[in-house]
C-alpha positions as CSV (number, residue, x, y, z in Angstrom):
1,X,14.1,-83.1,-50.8
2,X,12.8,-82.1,-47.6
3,X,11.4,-84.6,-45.2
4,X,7.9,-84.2,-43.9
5,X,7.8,-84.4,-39.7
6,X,4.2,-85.8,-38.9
7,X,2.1,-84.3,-35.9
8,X,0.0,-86.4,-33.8
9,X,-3.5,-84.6,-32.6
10,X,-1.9,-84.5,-28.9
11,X,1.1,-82.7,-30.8
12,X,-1.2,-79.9,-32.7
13,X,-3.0,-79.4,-29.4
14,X,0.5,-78.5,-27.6
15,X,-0.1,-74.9,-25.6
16,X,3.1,-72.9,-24.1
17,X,2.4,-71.2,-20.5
18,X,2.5,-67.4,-20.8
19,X,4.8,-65.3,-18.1
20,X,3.0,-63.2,-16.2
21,X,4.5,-60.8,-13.6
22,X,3.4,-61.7,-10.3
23,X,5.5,-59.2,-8.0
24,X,7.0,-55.5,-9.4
25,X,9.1,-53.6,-7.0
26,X,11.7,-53.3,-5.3
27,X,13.6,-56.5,-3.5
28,X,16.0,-56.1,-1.1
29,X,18.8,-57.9,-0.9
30,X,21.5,-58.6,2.4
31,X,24.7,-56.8,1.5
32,X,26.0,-57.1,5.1
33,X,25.9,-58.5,8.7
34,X,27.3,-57.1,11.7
35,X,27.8,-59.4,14.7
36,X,25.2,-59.2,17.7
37,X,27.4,-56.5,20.1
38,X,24.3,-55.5,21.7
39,X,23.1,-57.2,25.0
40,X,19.4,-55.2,24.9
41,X,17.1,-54.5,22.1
42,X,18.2,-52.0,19.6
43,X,16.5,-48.9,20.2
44,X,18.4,-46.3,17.9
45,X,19.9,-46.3,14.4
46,X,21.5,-43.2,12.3
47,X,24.2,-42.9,10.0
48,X,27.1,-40.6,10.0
49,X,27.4,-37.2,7.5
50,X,30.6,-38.6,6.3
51,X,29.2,-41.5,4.8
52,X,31.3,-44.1,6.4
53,X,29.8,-44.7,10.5
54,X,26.8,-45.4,11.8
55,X,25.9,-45.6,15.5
56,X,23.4,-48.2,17.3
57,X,22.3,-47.5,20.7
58,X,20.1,-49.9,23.2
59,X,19.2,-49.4,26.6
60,X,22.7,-48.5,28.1
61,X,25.4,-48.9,25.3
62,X,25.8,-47.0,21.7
63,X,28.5,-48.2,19.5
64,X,29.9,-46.7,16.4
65,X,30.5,-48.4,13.4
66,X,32.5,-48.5,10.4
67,X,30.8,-49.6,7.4
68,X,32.9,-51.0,5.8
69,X,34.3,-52.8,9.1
70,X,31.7,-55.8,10.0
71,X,33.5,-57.5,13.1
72,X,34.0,-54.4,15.2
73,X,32.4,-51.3,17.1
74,X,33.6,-48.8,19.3
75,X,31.6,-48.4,22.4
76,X,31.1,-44.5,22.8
77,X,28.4,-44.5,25.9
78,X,28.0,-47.3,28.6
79,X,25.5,-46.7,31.1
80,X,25.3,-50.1,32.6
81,X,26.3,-50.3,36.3
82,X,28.4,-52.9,38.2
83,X,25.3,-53.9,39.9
84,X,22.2,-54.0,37.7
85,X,19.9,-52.4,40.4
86,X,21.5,-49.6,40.3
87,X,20.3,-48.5,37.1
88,X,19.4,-44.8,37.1
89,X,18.5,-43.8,33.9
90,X,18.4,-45.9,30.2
91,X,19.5,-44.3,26.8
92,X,15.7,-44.3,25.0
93,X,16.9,-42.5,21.3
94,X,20.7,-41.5,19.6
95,X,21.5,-39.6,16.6
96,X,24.3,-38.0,14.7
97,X,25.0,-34.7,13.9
98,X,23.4,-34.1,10.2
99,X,26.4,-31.7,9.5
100,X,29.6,-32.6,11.8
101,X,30.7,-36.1,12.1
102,X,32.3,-35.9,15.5
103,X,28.8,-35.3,16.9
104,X,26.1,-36.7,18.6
105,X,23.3,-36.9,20.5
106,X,21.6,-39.4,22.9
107,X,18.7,-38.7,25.3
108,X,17.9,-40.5,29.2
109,X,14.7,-41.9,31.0
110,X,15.7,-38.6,33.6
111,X,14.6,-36.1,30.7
112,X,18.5,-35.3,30.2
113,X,19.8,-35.0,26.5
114,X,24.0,-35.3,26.2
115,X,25.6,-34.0,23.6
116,X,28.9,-36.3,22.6
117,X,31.8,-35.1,21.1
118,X,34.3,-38.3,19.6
119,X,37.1,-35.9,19.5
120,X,37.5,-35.6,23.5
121,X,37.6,-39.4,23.9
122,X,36.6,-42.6,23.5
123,X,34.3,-42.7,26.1
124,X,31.6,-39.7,26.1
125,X,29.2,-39.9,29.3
126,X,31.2,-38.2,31.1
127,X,32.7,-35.3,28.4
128,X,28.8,-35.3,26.6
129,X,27.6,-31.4,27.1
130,X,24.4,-31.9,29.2
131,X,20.8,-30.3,28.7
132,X,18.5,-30.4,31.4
133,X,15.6,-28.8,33.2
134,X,15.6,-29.5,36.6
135,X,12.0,-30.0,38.0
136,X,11.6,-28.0,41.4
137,X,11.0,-30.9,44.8
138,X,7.6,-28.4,44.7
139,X,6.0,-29.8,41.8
140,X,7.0,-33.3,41.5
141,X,4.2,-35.7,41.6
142,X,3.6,-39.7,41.1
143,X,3.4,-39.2,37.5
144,X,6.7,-36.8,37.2
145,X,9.8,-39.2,36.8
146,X,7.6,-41.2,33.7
147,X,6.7,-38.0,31.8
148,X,10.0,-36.5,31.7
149,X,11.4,-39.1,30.2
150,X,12.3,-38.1,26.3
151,X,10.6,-40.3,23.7
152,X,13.1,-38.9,21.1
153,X,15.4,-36.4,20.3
154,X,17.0,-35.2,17.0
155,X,19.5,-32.0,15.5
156,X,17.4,-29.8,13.6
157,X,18.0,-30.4,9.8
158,X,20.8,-27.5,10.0
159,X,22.4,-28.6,13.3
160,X,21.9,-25.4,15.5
161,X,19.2,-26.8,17.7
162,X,17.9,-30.3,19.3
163,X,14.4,-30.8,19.4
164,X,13.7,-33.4,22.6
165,X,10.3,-35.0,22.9
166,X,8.5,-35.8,26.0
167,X,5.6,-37.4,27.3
168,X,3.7,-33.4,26.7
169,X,5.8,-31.1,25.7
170,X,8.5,-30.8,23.0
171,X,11.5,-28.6,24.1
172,X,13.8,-26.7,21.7
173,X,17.5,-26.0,22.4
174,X,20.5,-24.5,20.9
175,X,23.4,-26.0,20.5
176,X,25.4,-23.0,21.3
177,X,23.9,-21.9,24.5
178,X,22.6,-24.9,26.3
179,X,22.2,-23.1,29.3
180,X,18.3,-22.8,29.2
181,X,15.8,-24.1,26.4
182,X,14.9,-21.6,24.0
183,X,11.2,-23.0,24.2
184,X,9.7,-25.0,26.1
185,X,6.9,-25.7,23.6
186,X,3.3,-27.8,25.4
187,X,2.1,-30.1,23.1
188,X,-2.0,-30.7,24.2
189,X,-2.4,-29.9,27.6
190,X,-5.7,-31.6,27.8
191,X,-3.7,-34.7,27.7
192,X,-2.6,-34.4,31.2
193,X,-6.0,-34.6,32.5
194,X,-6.4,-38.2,31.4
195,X,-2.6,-39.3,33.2
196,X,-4.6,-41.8,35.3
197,X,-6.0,-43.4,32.8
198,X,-3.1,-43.1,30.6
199,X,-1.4,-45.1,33.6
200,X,-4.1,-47.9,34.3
201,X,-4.0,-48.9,29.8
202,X,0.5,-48.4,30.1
203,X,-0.3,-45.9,27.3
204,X,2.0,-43.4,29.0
205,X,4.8,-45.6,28.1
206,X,4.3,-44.8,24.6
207,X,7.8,-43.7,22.7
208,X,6.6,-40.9,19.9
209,X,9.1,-40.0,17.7
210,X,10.2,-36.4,16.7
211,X,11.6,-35.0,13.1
212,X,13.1,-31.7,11.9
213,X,11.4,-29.9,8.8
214,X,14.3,-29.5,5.8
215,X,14.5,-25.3,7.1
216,X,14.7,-26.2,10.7
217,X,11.8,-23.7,11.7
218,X,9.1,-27.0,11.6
219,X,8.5,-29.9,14.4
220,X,7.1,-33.0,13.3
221,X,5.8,-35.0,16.0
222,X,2.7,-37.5,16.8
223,X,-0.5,-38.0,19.9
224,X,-3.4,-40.5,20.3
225,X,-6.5,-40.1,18.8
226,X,-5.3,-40.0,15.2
227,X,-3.5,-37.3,15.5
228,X,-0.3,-35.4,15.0
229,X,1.7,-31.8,15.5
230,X,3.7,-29.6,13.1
231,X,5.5,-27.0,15.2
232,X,6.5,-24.1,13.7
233,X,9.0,-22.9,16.5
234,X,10.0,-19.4,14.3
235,X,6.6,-18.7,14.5
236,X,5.5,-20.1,17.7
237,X,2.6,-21.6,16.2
238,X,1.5,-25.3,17.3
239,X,-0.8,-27.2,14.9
240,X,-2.7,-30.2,15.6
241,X,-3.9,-32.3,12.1
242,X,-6.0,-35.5,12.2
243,X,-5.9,-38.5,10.3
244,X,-8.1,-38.5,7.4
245,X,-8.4,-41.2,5.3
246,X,-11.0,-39.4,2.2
247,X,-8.3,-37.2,1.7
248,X,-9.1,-34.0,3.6
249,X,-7.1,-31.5,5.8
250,X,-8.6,-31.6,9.2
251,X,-6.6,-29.0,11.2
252,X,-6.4,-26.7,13.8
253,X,-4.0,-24.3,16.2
254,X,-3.8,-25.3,19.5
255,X,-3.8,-22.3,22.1
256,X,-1.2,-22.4,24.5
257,X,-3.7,-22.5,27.2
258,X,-5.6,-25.1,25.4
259,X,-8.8,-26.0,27.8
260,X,-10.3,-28.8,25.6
261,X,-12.2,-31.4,27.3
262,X,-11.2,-35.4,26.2
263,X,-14.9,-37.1,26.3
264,X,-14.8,-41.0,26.5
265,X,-14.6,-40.6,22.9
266,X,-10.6,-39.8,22.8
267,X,-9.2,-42.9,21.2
268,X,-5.7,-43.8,23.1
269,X,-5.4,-47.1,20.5
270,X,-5.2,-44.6,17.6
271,X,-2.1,-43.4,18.0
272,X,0.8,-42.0,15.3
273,X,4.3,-43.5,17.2
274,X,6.6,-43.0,14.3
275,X,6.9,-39.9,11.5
276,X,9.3,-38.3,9.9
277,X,9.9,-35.7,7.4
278,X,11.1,-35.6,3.5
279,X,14.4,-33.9,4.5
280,X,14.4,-31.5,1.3
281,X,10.1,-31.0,1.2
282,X,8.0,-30.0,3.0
283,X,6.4,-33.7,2.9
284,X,5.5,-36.0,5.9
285,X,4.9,-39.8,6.4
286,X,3.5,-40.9,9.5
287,X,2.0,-44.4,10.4
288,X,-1.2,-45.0,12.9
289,X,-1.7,-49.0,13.3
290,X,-1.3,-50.4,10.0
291,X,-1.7,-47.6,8.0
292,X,0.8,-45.6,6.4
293,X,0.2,-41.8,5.8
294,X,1.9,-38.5,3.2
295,X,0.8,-35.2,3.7
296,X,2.5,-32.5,1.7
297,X,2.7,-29.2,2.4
298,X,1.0,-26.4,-0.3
């Protein structure tokens, strides 16, 4: 016979909490630490084609990496002098090779990008292939030396040219015959009539990043006011997009001879520092103060 289990009205009136999921997505999780090797702040990341390096560059060092190798880097390019006022020049980007894993690149404050090779040895400032243009004495001027400094460079996706980015223009080499740029490409000449200003708000300091379309013919790169450049260097076609949050295409080709005028309207605070490209779409993410931006390609 079965015994009967009384309930007391608290007991009937029991209620169970139900689950509900508070957070989907992705978490990330720490897999590894590498000590602090770095006396400056990290400018540069980028991992090696062969699966197992990565380089980190700061203001005068890069050091490469082995993955799997957490208490140890090889220092590839040292820049910084006996005497600290005798700095020159500082490394501002560095990148591998997207196809050869001996490669790499790093670009200078002086508008200089070197070309590193880790099979001449162990020490590449002074082996790197160099790629320069050489301003003439004639038309330097107070706002020269900051302006040719490259933001960024970066291999195209193939690895038969480097795209460097300055302050206004974006300049395309190949890796085979570095003797002269193969363009020399302006980005919005317009801008150089606001230098002044640009100087007085430290807005010509701004770093803007550059990025290789997936067929190497396209240059990803951004400007104030909201906006942003896809250079189609085949083509020789520069256009300029704008921002758009309801979803519309706002674009147009900038002349090379571009004579627009910047009212007091032109927003310098509304600027796209970062994009990049989808490396197998034509598909672009770019970010302008908290915002985060995709434009595809049709």
């Amino acid at each position: 016979m079965k015994k009967a289990i009384l309930l007391n009205k608290n007991e009937k009136d029991l209620k169970f909490p139900q689950m509900q999921v508070s957070e989907s997505g992705l978490m990330p999780t720490l897999l590894k630490s590498y000590p602090q090797l770095h006396s400056y702040h990290i400018n540069s990341l980028s991992t090696c084609s062969n699966g197992e390096n990565f380089l980190s560059g700061d203001d005068l060092r890069i050091n490469v990496w082995t993955l799997d190798s957490t208490n140890e880097a090889y220092n590839v390019v040292d820049l910084k002098p006996e005497n600290l006022e005798e700095i020159s020049e500082v490394i501002t980007s560095a990148k591998f090779h997207p196809v050869n894993n001996n490669l790499f690149l790093y670009s200078t404050s002086r508008g200089i990008v070197k070309i590193g090779d880790l099979r001449k040895g162990s020490t590449c400032e002074n082996t790197a292939l160099t790629l320069e243009v050489k301003e003439s004495s004639a038309s330097k001027n107070f706002f020269t030396d900051i302006i040719v400094s490259i933001c960024d460079a970066t291999f195209s996706a193939n690895g038969k040219y480097v795209f460097a980015r300055d302050f206004c223009t974006v300049k395309v080499w190949d890796v085979a015959n570095t003797s002269k740029p193969l363009a020399n490409i302006p980005i919005y000449d317009p801008i150089k009539t606001k230098l002044c200003e640009l100087y007085e708000n430290e807005c010509i300091f701004d770093k803007f990043s550059i990025a290789s379309g997936p067929d190497s013919n396209q240059v990803l790169t951004g400007m104030f006011n909201s906006n942003f450049h896809i250079i189609d260097v085949k083509r020789d076609i520069n256009t300029q997009f704008e921002l758009s949050f309801n979803k519309k295409t706002i674009s147009k080709v900038i002349p090379k001879k571009c004579t627009d005028v910047l009212g007091s309207n032109y927003d310098y605070t509304r600027k796209i520092l970062r994009a990049t490209y989808n490396p197998r779409d034509h598909m672009v993410a770019l970010a302008c103060l908290n915002c985060l931006f995709f434009y595809k390609g049709t």
